[in-house]
DRENKESE-834258 format. One record per residue (C-alpha): residue number from 1; residue in one letter; x, y, z. Coordinates in Angstrom, 1 decimal. Layout:
% residues N
[node NUM "A" [X Y Z]],
...
END
This chain:
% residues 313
[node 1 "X" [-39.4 11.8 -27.7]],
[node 2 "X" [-37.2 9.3 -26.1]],
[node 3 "X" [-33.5 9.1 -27.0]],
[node 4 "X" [-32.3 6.0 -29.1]],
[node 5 "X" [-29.5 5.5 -26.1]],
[node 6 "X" [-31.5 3.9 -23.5]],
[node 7 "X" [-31.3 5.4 -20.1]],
[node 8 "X" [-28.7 3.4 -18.3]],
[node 9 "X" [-28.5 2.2 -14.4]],
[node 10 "X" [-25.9 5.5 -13.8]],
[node 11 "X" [-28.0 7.9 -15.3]],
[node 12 "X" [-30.3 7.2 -12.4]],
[node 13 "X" [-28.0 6.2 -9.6]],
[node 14 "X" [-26.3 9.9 -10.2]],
[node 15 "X" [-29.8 11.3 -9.0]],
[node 16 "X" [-30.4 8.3 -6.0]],
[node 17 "X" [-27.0 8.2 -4.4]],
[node 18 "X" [-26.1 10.9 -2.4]],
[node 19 "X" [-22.7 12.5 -1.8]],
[node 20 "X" [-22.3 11.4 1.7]],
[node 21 "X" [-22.5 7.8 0.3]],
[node 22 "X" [-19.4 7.8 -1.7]],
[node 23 "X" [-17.5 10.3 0.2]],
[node 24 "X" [-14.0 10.4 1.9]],
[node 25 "X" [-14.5 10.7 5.3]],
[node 26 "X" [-10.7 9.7 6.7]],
[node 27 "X" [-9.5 13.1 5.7]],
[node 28 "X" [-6.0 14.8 6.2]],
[node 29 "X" [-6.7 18.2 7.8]],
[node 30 "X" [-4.7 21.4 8.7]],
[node 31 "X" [-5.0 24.0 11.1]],
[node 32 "X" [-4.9 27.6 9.2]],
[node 33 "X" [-2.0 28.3 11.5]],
[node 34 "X" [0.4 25.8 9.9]],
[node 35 "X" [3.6 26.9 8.3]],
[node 36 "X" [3.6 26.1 4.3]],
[node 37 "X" [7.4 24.6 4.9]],
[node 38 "X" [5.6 21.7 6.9]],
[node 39 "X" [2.9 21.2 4.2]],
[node 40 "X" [5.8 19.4 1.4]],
[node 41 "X" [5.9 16.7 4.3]],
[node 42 "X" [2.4 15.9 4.9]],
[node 43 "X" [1.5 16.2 0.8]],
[node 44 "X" [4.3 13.5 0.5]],
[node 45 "X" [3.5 11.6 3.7]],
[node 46 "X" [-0.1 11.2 3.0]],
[node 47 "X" [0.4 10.6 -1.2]],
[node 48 "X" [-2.2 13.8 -1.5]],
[node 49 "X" [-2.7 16.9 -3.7]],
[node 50 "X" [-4.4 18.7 -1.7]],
[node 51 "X" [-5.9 18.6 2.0]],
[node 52 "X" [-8.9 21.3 3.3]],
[node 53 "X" [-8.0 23.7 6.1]],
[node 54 "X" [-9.5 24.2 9.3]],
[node 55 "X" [-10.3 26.3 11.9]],
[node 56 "X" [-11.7 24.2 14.7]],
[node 57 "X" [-14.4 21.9 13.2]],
[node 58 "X" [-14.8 24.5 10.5]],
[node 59 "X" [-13.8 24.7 6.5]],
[node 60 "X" [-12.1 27.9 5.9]],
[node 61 "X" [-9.9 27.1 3.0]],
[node 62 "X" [-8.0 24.5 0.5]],
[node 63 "X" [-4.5 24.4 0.3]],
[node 64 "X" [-2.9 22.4 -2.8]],
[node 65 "X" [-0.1 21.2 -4.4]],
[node 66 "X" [-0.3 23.9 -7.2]],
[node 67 "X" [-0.2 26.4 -4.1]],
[node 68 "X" [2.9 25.0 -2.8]],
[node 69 "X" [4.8 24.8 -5.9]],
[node 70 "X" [4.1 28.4 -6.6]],
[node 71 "X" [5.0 29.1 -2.8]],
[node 72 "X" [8.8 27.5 -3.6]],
[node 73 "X" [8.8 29.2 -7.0]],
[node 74 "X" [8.3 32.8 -5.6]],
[node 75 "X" [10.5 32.4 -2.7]],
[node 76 "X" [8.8 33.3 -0.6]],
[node 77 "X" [9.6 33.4 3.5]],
[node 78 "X" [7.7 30.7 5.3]],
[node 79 "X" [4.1 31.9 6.5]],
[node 80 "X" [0.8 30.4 7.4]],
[node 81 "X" [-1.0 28.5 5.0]],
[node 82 "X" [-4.1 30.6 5.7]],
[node 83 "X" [-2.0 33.5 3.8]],
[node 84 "X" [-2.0 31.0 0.6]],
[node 85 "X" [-5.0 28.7 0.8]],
[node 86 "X" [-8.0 29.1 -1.0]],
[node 87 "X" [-10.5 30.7 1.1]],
[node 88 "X" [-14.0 30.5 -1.5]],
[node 89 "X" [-14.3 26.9 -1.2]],
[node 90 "X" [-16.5 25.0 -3.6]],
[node 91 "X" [-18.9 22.8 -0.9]],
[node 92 "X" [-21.3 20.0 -1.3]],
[node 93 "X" [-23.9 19.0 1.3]],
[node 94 "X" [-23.6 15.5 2.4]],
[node 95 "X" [-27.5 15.0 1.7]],
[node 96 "X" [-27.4 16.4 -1.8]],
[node 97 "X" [-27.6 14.1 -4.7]],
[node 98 "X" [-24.9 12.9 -6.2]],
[node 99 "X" [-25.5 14.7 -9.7]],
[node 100 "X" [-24.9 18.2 -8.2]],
[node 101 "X" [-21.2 16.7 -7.9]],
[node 102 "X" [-21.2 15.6 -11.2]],
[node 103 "X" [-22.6 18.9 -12.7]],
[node 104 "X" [-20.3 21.2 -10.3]],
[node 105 "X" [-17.0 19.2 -11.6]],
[node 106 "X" [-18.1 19.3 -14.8]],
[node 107 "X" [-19.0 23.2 -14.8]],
[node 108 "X" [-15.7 24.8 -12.6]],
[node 109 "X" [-13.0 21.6 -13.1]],
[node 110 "X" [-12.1 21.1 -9.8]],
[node 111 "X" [-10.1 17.9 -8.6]],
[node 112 "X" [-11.9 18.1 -5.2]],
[node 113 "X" [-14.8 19.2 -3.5]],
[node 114 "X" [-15.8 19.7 0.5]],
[node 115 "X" [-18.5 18.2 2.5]],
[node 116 "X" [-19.9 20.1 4.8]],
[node 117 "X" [-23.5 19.4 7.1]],
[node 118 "X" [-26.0 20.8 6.0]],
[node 119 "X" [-27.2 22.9 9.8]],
[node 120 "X" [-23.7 23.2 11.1]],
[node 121 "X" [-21.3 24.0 8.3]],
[node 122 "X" [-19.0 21.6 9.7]],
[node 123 "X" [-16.5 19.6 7.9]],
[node 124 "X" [-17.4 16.0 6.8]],
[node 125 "X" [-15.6 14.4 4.2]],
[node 126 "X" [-13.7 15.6 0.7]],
[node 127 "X" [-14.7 14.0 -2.8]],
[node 128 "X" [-13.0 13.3 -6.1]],
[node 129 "X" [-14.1 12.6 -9.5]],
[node 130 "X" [-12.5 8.9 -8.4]],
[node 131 "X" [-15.1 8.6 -5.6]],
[node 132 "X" [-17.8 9.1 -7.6]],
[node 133 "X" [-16.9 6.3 -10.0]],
[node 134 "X" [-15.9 4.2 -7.0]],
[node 135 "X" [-19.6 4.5 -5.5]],
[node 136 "X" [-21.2 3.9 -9.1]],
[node 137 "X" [-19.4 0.9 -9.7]],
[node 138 "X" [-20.0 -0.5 -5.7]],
[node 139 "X" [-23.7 0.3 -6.2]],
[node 140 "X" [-23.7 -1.4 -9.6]],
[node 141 "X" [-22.5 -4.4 -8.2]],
[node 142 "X" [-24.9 -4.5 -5.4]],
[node 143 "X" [-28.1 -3.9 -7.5]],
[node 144 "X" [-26.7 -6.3 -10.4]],
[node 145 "X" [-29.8 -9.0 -9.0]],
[node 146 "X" [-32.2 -6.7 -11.1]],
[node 147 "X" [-32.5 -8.8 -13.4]],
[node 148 "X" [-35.1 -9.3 -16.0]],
[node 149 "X" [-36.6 -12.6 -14.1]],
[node 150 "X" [-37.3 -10.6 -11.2]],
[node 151 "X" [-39.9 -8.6 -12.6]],
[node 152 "X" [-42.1 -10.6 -14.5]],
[node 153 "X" [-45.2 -9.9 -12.2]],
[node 154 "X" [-45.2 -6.6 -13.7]],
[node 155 "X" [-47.8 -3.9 -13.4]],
[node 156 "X" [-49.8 -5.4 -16.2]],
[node 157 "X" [-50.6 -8.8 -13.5]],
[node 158 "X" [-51.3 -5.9 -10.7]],
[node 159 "X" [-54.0 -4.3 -13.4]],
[node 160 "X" [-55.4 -7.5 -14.3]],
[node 161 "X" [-56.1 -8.5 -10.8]],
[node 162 "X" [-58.2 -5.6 -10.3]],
[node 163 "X" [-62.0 -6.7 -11.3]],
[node 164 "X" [-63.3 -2.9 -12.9]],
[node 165 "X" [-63.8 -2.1 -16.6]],
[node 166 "X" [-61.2 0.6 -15.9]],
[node 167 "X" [-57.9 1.3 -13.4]],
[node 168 "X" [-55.9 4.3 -12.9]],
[node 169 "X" [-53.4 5.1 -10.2]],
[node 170 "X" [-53.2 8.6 -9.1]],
[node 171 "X" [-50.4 10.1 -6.6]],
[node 172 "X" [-49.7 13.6 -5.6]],
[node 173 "X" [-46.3 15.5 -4.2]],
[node 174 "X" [-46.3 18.6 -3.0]],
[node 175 "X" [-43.2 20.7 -3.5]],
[node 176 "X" [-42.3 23.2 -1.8]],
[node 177 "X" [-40.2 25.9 -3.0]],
[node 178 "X" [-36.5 26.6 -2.7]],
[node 179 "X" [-36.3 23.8 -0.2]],
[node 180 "X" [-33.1 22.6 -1.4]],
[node 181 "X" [-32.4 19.8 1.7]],
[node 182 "X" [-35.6 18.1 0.4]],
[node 183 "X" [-35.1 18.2 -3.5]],
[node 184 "X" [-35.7 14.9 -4.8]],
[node 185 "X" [-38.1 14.2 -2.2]],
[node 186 "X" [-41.2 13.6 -4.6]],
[node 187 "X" [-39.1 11.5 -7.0]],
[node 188 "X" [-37.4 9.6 -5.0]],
[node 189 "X" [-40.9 8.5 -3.2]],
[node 190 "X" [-42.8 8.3 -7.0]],
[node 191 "X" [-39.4 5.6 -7.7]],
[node 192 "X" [-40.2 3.6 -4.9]],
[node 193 "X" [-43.8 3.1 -5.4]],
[node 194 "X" [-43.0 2.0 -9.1]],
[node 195 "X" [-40.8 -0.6 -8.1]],
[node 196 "X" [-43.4 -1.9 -5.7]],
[node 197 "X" [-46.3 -1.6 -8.5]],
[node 198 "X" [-43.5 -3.9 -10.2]],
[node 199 "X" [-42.6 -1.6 -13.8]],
[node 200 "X" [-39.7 -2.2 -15.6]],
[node 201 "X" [-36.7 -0.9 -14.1]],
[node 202 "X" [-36.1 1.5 -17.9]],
[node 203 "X" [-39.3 2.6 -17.3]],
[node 204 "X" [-38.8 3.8 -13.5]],
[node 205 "X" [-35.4 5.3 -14.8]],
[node 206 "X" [-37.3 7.6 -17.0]],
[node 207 "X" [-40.0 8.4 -14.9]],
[node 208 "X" [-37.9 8.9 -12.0]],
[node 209 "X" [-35.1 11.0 -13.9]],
[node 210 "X" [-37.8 13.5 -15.4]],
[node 211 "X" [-39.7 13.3 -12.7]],
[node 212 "X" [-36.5 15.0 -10.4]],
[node 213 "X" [-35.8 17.6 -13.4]],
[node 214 "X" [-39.4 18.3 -13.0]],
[node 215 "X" [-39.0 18.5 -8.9]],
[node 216 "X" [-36.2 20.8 -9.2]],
[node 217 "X" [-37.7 23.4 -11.6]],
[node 218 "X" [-40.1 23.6 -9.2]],
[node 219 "X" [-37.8 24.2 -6.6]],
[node 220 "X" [-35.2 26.7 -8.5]],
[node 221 "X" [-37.8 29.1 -10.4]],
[node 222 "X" [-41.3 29.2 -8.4]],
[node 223 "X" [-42.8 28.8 -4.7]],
[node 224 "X" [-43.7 25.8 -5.1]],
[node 225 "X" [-46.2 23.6 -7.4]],
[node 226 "X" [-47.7 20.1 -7.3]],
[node 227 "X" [-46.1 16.6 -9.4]],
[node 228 "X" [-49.8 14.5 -10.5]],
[node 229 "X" [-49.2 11.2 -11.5]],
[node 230 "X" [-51.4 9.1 -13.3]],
[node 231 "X" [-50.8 5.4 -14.1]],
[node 232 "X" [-52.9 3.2 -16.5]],
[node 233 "X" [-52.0 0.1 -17.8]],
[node 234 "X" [-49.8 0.7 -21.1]],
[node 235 "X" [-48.8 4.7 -20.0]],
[node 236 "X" [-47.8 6.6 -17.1]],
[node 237 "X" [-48.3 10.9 -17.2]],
[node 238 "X" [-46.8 13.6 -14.9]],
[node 239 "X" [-48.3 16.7 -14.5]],
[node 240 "X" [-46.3 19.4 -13.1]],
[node 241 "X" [-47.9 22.5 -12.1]],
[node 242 "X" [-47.1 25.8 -10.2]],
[node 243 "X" [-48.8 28.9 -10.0]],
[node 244 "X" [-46.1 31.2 -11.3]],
[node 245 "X" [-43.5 33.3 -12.1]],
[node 246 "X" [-44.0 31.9 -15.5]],
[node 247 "X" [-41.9 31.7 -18.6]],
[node 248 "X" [-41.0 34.4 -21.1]],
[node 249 "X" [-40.1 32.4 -23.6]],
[node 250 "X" [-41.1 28.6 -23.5]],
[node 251 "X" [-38.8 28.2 -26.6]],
[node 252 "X" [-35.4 29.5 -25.3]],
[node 253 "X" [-35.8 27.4 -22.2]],
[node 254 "X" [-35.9 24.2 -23.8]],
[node 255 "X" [-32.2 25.2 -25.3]],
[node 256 "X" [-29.5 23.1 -24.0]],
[node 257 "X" [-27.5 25.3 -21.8]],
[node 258 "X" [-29.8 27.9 -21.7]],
[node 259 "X" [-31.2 29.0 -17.7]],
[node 260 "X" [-32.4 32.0 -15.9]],
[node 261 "X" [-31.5 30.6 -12.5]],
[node 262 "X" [-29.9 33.3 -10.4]],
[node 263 "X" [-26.1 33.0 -10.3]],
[node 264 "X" [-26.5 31.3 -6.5]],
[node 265 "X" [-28.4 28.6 -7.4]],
[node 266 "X" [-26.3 27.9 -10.3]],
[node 267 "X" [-23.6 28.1 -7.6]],
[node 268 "X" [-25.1 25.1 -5.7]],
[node 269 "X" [-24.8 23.1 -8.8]],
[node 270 "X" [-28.5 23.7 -10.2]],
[node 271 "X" [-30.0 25.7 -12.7]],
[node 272 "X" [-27.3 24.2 -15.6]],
[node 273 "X" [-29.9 24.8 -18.4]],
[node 274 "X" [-30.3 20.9 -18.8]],
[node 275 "X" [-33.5 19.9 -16.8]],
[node 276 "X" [-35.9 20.0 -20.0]],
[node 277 "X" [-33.3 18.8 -22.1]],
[node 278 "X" [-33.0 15.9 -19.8]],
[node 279 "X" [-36.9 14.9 -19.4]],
[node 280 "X" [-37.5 15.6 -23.3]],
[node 281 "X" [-34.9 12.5 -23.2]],
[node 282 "X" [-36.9 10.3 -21.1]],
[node 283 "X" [-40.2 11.2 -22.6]],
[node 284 "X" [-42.6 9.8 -25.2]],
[node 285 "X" [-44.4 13.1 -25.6]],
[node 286 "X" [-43.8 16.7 -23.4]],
[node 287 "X" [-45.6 19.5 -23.6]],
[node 288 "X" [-44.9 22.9 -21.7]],
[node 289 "X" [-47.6 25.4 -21.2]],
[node 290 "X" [-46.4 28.8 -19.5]],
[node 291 "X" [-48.4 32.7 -18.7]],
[node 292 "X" [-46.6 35.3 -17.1]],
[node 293 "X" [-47.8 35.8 -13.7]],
[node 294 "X" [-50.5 32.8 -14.0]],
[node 295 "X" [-47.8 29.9 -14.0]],
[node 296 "X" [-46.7 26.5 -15.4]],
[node 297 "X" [-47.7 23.9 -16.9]],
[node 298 "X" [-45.3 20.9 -17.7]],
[node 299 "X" [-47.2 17.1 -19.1]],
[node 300 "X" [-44.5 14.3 -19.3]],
[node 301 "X" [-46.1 11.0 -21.1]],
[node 302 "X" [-43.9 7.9 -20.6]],
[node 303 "X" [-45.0 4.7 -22.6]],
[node 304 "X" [-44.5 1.5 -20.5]],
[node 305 "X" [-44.4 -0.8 -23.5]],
[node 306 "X" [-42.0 1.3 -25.2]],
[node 307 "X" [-39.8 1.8 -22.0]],
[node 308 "X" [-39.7 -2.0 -21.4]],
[node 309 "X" [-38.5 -2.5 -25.1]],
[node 310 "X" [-35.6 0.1 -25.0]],
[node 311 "X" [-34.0 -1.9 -22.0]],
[node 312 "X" [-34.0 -5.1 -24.5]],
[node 313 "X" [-33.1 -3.6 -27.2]],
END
């Protein structure tokens, strides 16, 4: 099925931009060691809420607003911030795409999340709700050329120019599993060689969008699997395959909301419940085959036509 809301240019920029690109990297620091009476000044001085605290090059906490309001309200003696910072910081990696920030801020509420690098752990940059909407919008603007002109030679012209009484495109990824720093890797590559084949830009968003909720099943629940893709001339189908755990109960999972990632992963911003939900959305026709212990079987089937037709619509 395919929702009557076509999938729009943010829907897939959330899962192509990633959080180092629309991050705050001129950030206001403090040392742990700083007294809280000093932290009124640099909150007002620097037109901040909050500011992450360090130890060296290294996050250790958050120190906001709300902390030093509740600091004056107790009346307290003055002491170092470390003894009222937040210590369990919320963190993105810098590499991570920019949907685990959306579906962290949506999930705990925060105003702010840290950056950190990926090997290191050290601090890179802050971002807001603001900065993702700033990047969207700046991205937006610099891919507004796609316009329908631009894509006339389409995949059709690439089919037609090949003299056989049949044509198919087959590509493989190999995922490997719970390799977070390379999730998105497969889709991200399957986009790319889309937009060379020429397709509609609606129908790379779909395929690219179920093809990453399809990636990071892959990466969340099993060892790993393989993403088949086939491309004819009017259709384009994704296999997904792994060779287990498997699925208890094929119908519960395609619940919105529902998951049975462990509480880390869902931690890391993955494993909301929505993956399904989301490719069900981008998809003609999806079928889910699953036996405990055997593995998984997930066929996406995404209509070219039919894609090309939601975007004018």
């Amino acid at each position: 099925m395919v929702s009557d809301s076509k999938i729009s240019k943010v829907q897939e920029l959330i899962y192509e931009i990633g959080v180092g690109e629309v991050m705050q990297t001129d950030l206001v620091t403090v040392s742990a060691q700083t007294p809280m009476s000093q932290l009124r000044a640099i909150l007002r001085e620097k037109r901040i809420s909050g500011t992450p605290v360090v130890e060296g090059k290294k996050l250790v906490g958050i120190i906001s607003i709300e902390d030093f309001i509740k600091w004056l309200a107790d009346r307290e003696e003055d002491c170092p911030i470390s003894e009222k910072m937040s210590p369990d910081v919320r963190t993105l990696y810098a590499d991570e795409p920019l949907t685990q920030a959306v579906n962290i801020f949506d999930r705990f509420g925060f105003g702010r999340l840290a950056v950190i690098d990926r090997d290191d752990g050290r601090l890179l940059g802050i971002i807001t709700k603001g900065d993702i909407v700033k990047g969207l919008l700046k991205k937006l603007e610099i891919d507004h050329i796609e316009e329908e002109d631009v894509f006339r030679h389409r995949v059709n012209h690439f089919f037609e120019d090949i003299l056989a009484d049949k044509v198919v495109l087959l590509f493989q990824y190999d995922v490997v599993g719970h390799d977070f720093k390379r999730a998105g890797e497969g889709a991200s590559r399957l986009k790319a060689t889309l937009q060379r084949l020429g397709l509609h830009p609606q129908v790379i968003r779909r395929v690219a969008i179920a093809t990453y909720e399809a990636e990071m099943n892959l990466i969340i629940y099993t060892d790993g699997g393989k993403i088949h893709v086939r491309v004819e001339p009017g259709e384009i189908f994704v296999r997904v395959k792994d060779s287990g755990p498997g699925i208890p109960d094929v119908e519960k999972v395609l619940q919105p909301g529902y998951s049975t990632a462990p509480e880390w992963v869902r931690e890391l911003g993955f494993g909301a419940g929505m993956g399904l939900c989301n490719i069900l959305k981008c998809a003609n026709k999806m079928d889910l085959k699953s036996t405990i212990g055997k593995g998984t079987q997930l066929n996406i089937r995404i209509s070219i036509e039919d894609g090309a037709k939601s975007e004018n619509s």
